[in-house]
ZAZAGU-643195 format. One record per atom (N, C-alpha, C): x negated, y, z. Coordinates in steps of 0.02 Angstrom, whole numbers, padded with zeros to 5 digits, always signed. Atoms other than C-alpha are relative to their C-alpha. Layout:
N
XYZ/...
***
This chain:
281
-00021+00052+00047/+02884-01534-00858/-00029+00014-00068/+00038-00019+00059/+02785-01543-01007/+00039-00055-00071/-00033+00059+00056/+02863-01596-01194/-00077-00009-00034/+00064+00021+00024/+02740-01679-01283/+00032-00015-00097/-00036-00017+00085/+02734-01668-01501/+00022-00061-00013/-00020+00080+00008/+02789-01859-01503/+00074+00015+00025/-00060+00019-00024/+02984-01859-01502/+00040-00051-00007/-00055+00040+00023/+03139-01957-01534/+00019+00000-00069/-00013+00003+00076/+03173-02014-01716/+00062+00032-00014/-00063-00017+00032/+03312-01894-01801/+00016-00044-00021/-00056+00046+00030/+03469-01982-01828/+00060+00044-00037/-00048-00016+00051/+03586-01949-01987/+00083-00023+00029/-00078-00004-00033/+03764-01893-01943/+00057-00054-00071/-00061+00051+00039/+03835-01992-02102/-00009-00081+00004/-00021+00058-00024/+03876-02176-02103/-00060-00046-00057/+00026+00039+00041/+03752-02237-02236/-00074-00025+00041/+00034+00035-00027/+03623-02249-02106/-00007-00071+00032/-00036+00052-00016/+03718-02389-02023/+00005-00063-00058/-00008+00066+00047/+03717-02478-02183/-00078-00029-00013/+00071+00023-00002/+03531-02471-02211/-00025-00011+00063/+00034+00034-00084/+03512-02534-02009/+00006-00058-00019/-00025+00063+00005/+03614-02666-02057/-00048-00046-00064/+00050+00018+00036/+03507-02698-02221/-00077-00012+00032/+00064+00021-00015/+03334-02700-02129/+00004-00035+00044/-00013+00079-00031/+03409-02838-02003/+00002-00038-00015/-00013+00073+00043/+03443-02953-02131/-00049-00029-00004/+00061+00088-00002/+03342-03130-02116/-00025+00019-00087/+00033+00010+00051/+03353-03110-02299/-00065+00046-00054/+00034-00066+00052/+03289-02947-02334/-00079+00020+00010/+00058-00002-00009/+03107-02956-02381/-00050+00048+00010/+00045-00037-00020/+03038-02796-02357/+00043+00040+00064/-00010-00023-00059/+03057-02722-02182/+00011+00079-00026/-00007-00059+00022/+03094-02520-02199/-00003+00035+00047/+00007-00041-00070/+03054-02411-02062/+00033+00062+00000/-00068-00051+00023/+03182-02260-02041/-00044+00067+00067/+00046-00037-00051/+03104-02097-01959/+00064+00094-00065/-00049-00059+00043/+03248-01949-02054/-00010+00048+00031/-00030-00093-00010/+03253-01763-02041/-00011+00029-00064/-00014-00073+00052/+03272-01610-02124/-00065+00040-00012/+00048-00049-00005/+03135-01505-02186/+00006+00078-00058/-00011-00040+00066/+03144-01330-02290/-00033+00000-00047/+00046-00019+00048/+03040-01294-02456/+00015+00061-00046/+00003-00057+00045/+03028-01160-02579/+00007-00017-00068/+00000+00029+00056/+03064-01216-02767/+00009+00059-00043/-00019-00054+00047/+03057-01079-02894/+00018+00044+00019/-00030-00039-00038/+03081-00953-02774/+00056-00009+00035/-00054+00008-00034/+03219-01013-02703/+00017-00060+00054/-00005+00074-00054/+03280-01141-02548/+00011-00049-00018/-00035+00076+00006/+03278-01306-02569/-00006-00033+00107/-00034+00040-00077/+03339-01429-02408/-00033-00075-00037/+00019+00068+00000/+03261-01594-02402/+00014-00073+00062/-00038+00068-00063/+03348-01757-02299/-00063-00043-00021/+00043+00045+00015/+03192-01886-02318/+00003-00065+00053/+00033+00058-00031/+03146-02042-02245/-00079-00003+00001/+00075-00018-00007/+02953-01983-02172/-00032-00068-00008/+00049+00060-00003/+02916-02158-02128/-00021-00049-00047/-00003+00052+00060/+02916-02240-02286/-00080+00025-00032/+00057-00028+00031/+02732-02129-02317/-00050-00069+00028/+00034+00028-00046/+02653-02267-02194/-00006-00089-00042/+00010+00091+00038/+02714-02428-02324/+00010+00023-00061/+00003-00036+00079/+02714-02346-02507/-00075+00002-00032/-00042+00035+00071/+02677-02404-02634/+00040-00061+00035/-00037+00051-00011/+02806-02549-02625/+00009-00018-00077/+00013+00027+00060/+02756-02658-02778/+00050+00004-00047/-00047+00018+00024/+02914-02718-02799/+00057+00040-00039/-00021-00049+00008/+02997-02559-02816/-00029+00066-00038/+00036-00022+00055/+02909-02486-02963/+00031+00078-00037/-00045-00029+00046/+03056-02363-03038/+00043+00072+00051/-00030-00050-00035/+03110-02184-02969/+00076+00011-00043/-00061-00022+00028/+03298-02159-03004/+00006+00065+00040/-00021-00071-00027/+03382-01977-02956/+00073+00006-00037/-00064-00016+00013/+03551-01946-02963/+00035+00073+00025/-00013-00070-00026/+03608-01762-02966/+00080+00033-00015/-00068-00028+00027/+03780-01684-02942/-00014+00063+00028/+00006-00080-00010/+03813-01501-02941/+00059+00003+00032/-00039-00011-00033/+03897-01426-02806/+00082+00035-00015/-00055-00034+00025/+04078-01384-02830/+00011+00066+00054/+00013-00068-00044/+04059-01257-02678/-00054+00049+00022/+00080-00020-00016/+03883-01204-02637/+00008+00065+00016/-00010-00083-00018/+03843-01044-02546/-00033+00050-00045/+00037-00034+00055/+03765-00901-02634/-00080-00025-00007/+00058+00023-00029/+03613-00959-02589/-00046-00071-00053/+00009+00061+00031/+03640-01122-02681/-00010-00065+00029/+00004+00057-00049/+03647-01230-02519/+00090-00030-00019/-00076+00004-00029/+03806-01330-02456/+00028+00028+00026/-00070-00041-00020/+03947-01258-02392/+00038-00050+00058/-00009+00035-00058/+04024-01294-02234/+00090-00027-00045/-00053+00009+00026/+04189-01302-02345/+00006-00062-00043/+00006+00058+00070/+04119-01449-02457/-00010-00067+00033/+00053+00038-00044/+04025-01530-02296/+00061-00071-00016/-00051+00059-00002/+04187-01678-02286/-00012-00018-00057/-00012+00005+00066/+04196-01699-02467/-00064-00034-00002/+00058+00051+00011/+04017-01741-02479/-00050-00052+00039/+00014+00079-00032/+03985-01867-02340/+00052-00038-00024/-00036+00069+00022/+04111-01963-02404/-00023-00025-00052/+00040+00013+00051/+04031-01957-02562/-00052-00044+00000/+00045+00050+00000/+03875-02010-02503/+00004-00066+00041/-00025+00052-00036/+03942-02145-02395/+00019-00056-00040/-00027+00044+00061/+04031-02203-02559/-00088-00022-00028/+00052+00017+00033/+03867-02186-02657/-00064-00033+00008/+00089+00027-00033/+03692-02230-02569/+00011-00087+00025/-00007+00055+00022/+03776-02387-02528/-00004-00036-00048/-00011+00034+00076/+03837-02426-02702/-00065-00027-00041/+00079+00003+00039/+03677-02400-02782/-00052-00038+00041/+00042+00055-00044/+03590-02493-02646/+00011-00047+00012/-00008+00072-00007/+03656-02650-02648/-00001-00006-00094/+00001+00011+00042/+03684-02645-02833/-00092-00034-00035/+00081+00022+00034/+03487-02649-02867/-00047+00002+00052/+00039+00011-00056/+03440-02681-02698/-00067+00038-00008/+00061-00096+00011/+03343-02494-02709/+00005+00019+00082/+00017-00051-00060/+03285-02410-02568/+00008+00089-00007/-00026-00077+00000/+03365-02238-02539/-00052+00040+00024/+00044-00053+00005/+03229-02112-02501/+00001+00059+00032/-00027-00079-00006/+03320-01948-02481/+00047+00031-00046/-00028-00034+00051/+03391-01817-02546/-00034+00062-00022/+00018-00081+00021/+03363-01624-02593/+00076+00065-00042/-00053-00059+00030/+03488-01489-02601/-00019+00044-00015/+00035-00063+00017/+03430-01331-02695/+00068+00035-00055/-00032-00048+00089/+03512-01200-02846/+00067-00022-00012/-00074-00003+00019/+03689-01263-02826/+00004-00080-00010/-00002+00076+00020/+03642-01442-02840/-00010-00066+00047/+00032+00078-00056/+03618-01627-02716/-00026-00042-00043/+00043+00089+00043/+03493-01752-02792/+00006-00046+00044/-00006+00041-00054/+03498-01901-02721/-00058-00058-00037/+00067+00033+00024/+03330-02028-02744/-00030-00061+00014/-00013+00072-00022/+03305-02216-02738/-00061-00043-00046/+00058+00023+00029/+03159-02322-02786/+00019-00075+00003/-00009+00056-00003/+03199-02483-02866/-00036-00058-00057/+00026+00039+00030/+03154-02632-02982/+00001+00008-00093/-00030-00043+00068/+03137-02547-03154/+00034-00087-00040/-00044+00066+00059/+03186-02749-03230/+00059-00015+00022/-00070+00014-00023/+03346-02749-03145/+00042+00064-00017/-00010-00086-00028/+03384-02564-03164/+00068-00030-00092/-00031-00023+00048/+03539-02546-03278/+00059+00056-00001/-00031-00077-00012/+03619-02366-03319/+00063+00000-00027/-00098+00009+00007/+03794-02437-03381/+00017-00008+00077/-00021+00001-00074/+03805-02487-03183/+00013+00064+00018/+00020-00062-00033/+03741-02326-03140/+00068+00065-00024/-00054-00028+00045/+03882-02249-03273/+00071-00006+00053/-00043+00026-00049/+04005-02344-03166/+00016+00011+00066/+00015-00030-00071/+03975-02301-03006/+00013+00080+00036/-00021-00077-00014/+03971-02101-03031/+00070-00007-00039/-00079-00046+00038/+04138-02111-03142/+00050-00003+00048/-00028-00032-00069/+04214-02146-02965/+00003+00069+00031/+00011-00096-00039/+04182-01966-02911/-00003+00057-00054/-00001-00068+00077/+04259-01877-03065/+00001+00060+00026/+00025-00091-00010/+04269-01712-02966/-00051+00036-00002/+00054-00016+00009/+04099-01704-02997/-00028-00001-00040/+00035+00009+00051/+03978-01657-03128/-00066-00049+00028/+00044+00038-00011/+03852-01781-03122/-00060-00035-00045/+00031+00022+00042/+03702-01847-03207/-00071-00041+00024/+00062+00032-00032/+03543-01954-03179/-00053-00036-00068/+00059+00017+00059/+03374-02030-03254/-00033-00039+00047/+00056+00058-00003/+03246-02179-03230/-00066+00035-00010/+00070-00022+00012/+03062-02140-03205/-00042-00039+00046/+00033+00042-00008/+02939-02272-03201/-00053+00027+00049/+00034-00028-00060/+02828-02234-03044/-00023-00054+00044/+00039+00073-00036/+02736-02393-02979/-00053+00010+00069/+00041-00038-00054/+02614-02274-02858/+00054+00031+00049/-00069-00067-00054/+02778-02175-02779/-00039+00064-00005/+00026-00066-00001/+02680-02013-02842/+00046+00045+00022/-00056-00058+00009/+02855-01936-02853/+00001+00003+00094/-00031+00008-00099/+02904-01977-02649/-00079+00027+00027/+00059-00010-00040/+02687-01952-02609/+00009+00070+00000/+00044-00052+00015/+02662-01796-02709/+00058+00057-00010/-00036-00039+00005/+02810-01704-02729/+00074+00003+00057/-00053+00019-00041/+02959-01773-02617/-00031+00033+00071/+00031-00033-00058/+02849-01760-02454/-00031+00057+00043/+00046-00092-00035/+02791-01602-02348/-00055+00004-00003/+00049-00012-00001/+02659-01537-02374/-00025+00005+00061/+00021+00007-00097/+02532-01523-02207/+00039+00076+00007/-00033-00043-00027/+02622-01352-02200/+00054-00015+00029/-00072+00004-00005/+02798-01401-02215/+00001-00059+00047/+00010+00052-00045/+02746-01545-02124/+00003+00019+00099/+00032-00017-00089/+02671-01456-01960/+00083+00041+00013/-00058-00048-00010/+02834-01329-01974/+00059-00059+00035/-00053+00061-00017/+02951-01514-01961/-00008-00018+00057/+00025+00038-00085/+02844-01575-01820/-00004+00080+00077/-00013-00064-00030/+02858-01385-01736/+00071-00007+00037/-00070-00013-00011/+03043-01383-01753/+00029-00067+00058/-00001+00045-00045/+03047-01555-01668/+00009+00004+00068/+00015-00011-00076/+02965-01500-01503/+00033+00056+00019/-00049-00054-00011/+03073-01348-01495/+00057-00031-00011/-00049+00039-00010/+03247-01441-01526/+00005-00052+00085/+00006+00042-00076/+03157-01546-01363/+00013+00050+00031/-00009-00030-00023/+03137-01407-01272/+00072+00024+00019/-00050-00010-00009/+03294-01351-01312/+00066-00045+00016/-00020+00055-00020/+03370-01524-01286/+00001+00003+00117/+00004+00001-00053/+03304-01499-01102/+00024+00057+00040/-00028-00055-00019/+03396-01320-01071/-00057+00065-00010/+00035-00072-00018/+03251-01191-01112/+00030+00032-00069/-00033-00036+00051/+03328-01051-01218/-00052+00036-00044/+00066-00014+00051/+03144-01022-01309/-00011+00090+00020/+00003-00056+00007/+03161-00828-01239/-00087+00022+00011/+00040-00022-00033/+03011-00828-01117/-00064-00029-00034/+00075+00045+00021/+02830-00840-01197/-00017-00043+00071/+00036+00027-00078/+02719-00944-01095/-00070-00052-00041/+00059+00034+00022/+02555-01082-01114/+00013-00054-00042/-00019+00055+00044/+02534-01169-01252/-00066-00027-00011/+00048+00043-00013/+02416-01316-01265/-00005-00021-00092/+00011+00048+00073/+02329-01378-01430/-00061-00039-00002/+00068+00066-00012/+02208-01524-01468/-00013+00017-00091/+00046-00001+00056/+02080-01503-01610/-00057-00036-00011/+00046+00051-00003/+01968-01639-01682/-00038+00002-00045/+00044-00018+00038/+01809-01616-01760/-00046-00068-00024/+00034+00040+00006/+01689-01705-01875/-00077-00023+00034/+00085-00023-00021/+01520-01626-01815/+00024+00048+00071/-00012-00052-00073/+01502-01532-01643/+00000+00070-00022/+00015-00068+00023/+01442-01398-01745/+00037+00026-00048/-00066-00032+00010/+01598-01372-01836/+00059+00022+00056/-00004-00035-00057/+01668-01379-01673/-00019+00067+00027/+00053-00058-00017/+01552-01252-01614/+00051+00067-00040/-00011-00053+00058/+01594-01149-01775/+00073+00035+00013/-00063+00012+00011/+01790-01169-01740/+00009+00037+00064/-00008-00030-00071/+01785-01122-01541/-00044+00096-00013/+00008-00074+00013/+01698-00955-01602/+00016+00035-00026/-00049-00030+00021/+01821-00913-01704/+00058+00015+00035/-00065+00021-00043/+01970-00953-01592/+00001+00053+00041/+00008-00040-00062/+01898-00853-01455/+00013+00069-00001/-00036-00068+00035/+01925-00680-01541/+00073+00003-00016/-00074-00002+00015/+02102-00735-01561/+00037-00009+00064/-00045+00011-00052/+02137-00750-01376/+00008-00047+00043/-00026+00071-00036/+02142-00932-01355/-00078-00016+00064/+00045+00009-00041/+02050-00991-01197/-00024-00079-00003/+00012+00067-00007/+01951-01164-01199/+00017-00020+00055/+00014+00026-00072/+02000-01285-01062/-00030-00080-00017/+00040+00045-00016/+01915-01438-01107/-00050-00016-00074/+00026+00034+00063/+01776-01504-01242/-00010-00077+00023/+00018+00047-00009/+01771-01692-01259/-00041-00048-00070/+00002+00053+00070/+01708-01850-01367/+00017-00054+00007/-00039+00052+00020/+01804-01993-01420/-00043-00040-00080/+00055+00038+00031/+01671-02120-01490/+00059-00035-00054/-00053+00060+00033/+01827-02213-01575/+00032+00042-00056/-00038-00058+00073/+01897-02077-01701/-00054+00014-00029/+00044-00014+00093/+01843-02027-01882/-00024+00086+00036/+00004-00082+00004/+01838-01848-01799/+00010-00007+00079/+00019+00014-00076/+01764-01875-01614/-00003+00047+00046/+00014-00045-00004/+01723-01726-01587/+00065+00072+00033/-00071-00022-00027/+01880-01628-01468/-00007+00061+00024/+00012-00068-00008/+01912-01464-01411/+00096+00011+00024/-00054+00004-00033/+02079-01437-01283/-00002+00097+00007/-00009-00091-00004/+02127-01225-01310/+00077+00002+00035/-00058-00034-00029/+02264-01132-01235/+00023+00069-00022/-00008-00072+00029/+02345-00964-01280/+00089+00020+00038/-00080-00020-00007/+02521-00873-01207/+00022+00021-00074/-00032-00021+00038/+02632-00869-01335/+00074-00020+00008/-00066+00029+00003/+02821-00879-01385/-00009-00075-00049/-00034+00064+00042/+02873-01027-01467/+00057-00006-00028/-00057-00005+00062/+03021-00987-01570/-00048-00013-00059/+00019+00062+00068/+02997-01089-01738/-00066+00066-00049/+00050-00022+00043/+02932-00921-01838/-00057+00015+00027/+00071+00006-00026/+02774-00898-01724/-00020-00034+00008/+00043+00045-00028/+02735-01049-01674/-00017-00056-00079/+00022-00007+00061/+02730-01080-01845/-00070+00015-00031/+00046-00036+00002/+02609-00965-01893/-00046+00004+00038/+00043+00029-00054/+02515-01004-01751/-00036-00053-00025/+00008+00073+00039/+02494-01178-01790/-00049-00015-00080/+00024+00009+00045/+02465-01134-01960/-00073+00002-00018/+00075-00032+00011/+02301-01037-01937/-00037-00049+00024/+00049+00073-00034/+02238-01180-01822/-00004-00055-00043/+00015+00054+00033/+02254-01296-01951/-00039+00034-00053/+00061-00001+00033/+02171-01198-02084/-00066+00000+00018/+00049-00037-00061/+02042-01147-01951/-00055-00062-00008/+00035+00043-00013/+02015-01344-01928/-00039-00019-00068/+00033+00034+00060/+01995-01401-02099/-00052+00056-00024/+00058-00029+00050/+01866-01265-02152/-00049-00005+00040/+00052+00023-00016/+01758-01338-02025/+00009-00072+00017/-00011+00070+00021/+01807-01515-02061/+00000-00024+00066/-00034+00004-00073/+01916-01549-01925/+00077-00015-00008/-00059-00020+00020/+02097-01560-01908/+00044+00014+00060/-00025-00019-00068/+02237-01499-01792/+00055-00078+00014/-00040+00059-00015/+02331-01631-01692/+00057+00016+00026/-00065-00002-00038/+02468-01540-01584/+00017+00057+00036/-00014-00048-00070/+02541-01435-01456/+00029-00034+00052/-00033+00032-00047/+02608-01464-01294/+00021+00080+00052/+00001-00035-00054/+02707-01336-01167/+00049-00027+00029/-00048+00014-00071/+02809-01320-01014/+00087+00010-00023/-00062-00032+00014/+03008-01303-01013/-00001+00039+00051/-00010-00066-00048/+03053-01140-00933/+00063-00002-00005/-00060-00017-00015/+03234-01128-00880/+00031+00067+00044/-00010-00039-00035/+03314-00982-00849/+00040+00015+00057/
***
């Protein structure tokens, strides 16, 4: 049985998803919104940040209409040392955002975004119509949730630089999201990730002879070719099907992954995937 890197769209355990389903059904509501959520980690000043996003929104951004980055940040009243949430706070702040991401989303018919938990703090991030945008509402809205310190700001952003260039994963943090994915499958299907075993990756080149360049590197690392092809129809035709035993717990296959993608791009190429077996014990 083979999982393949294409899974099932993460779905958000709080209730505000349900409201933005119900918002992108509406006859009236003119821009469609495509919903694709998970979790990814990052590093901010040395320290963890947690990121809830909406990936699929990279695929229709810019959205004209929606010109204006708002952020709304409260500081945690529990947070672990760490500066994450707290399983002690977890109730407290879905209700919160249940209250809030609505509020603010119908108020200025904004598109919610995400969030980011880091240093003791939850932002929360919404891209809306800076000529509608008013921060007495916005005043209004958090003085509902006085147990909280709270504060926020407007920032004119007509490109979505903030959601392209800073919000989004990088191709690292990216490949690590799409990693964790096919491992959650796996583990969805009963394998307990102990036993290495074959792992399949697809690599697509511009020139054969970066190809070339790329399979003679690889090969000192273990991995065995099992197919070269070309695909007249891609920007990067040029294919190359490797193999290698390894584990697949998140921090190797990680690091794995990673090298294959620098590997590709420094012979102008890029990596597309993995694929293995479930092993049950």
């Amino acid at each position: 049985m083979s999982i393949k890197i294409i899974v099932k769209k993460e779905k958000n355990l709080s209730l505000f998803d349900k409201f933005l389903k119900k918002k992108s059904e509406d006859k009236e509501q003119e821009i469609q919104i495509p919903d694709d959520w998970d979790f990814y980690l990052c590093d901010i000043d040395g320290k963890t940040g947690s990121y809830f996003l909406n990936l699929a929104l990279i695929n229709i951004i810019p959205i004209v209409e929606k010109n204006a980055f708002l952020w709304i940040e409260l500081t945690l009243n529990q947070p672990t040392e760490d500066g994450m949430s707290s399983q002690q706070e977890y109730d407290t702040l879905i209700s919160l955002e249940d209250q809030l991401i609505p509020q603010i989303t119908e108020l200025f018919n904004a598109i919610y975004v995400g969030r980011l938990t880091h240093s003791g703090t939850r932002d929360f991030y919404f891209y809306l119509n800076e000529n509608i945008y008013d921060a007495k509402l916005v005043e209004k809205t958090i003085h509902k949730f006085s147990d909280y310190q709270i504060k926020f700001g407007l920032k004119n952003d007509p490109l979505w630089d903030i959601y392209r260039e800073t919000i989004y994963p990088n191709i690292y943090a990216m490949q690590s999201l799409t990693n964790d994915r096919v491992i959650r499958n796996l583990e969805n299907h009963g394998d307990t990730l102990v036993a290495e075993r074959p792992v399949e990756h697809w690599c697509y080149f511009e020139t054969s002879e970066g190809r070339d360049k790329f399979i003679k590197t690889i090969q000192t690392e273990g991995f065995e070719i099992n197919s070269q092809s070309y695909h007249e129809e891609n920007k990067k035709p040029y294919c190359v099907q490797l193999v290698r035993t390894d584990s697949v717990e998140l921090d190797n296959i990680n690091g794995v992954t990673w090298a294959l993608l620098e590997l590709c791009i420094e012979n102008g190429g890029e990596y597309d995937g993995w694929e293995t077996l479930v092993i049950l014990n």
